[in-house]
C-alpha positions as CSV (number, residue, x, y, z in Angstrom):
1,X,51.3,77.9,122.3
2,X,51.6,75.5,119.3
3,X,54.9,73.9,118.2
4,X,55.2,76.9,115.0
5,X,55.0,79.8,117.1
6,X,57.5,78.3,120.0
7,X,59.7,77.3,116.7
8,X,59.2,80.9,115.1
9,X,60.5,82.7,118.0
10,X,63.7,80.6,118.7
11,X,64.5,81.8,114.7
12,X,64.1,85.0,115.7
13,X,66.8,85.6,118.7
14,X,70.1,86.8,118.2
15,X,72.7,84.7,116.8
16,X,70.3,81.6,117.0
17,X,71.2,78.9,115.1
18,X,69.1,76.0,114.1
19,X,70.2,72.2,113.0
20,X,69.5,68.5,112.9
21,X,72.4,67.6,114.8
22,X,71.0,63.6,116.1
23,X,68.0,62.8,114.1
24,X,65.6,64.2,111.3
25,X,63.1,64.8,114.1
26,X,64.9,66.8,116.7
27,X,65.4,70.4,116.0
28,X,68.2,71.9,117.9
29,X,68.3,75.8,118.6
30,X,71.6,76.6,119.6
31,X,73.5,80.2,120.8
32,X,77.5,80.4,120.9
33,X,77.3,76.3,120.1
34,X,75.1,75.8,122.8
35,X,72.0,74.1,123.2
36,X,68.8,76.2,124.7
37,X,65.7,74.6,122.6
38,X,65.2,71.1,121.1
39,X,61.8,70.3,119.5
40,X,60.2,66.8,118.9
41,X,59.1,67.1,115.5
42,X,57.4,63.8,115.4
43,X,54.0,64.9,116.7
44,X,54.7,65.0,120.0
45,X,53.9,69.2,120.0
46,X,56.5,69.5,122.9
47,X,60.1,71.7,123.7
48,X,63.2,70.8,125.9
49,X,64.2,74.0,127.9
50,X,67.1,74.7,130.2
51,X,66.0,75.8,133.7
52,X,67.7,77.3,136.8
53,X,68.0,74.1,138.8
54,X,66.2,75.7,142.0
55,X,63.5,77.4,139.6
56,X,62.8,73.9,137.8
57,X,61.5,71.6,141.0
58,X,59.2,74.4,141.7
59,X,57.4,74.6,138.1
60,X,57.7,70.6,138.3
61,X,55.6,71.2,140.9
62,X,53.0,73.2,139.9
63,X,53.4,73.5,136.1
64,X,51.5,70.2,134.9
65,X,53.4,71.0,131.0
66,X,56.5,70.3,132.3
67,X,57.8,67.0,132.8
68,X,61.4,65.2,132.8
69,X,63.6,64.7,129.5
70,X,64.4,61.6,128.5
71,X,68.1,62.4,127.5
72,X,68.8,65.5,129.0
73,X,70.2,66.2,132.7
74,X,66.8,66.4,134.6
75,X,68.5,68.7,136.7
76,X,68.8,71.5,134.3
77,X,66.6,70.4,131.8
78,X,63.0,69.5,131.2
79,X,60.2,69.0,128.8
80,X,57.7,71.4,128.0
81,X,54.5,70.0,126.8
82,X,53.4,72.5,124.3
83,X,49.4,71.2,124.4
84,X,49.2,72.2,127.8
85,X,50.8,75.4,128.3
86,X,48.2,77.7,128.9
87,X,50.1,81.1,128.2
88,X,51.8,82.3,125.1
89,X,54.0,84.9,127.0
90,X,55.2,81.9,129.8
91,X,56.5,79.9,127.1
92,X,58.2,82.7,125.2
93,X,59.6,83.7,128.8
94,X,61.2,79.9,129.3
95,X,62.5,80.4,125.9
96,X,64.1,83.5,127.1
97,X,65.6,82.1,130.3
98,X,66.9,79.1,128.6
99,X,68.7,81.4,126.2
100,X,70.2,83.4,129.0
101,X,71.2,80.7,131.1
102,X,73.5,79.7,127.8
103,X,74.8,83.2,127.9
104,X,75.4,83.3,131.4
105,X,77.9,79.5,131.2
106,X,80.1,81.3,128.4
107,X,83.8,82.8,129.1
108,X,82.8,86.7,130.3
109,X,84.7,87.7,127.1
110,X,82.7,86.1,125.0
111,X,78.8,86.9,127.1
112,X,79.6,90.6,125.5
113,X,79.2,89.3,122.2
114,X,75.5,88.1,122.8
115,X,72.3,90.3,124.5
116,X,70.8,89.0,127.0
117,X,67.0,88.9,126.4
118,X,64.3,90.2,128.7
């Protein structure tokens, strides 16, 4: 997966919004005001996700793209080394689940207003 496609598909979901909110380098991807995405755009060719806690030890485990943020809760969050990921459709899927896990923390008047992705 390079860094354009991962970027590509974050434009592309509902209600995504993308900004420079810390730096000239860091793209944020945010839903509902929320951060899901952040891209390095220094060279680096890697993504910061949001993971289910229980599901991120696991791929820590036995995912050798994924590795700890430097500035971001390791607990929920974690870098995705974009050189390394050897399937397209995983990284689209993180991409999905970090999207829905934003969904999922908002008020359940407001999770209406925003699909879920599959």
């Amino acid at each position: 997966m390079t860094q354009d496609e991962a970027i590509s598909y974050c434009e592309s979901l509902p209600q995504s919004e993308a900004s420079f909110p810390f730096d000239e380098t860091t793209l944020v991807f945010k839903v509902a005001n929320k951060l899901f995405a952040l891209f390095s755009l220094d060279g680096e060719n890697r993504m910061a996700l949001k993971f289910d806690p229980d599901e991120l030890e696991k791929l820590r485990e036995s995912e050798a793209c994924i590795t700890r943020t430097s500035y971001l809760s390791p607990k929920h969050w974690a870098s995705v080394m974009l050189n390394d990921l050897d399937n397209i459709n995983t990284g689209f899927a993180w991409i999905n689940d970090s999207y829905n896990l934003v969904i999922h923390t908002l008020p359940k008047k407001i999770q209406s207003n925003y699909p879920l992705l599959s």
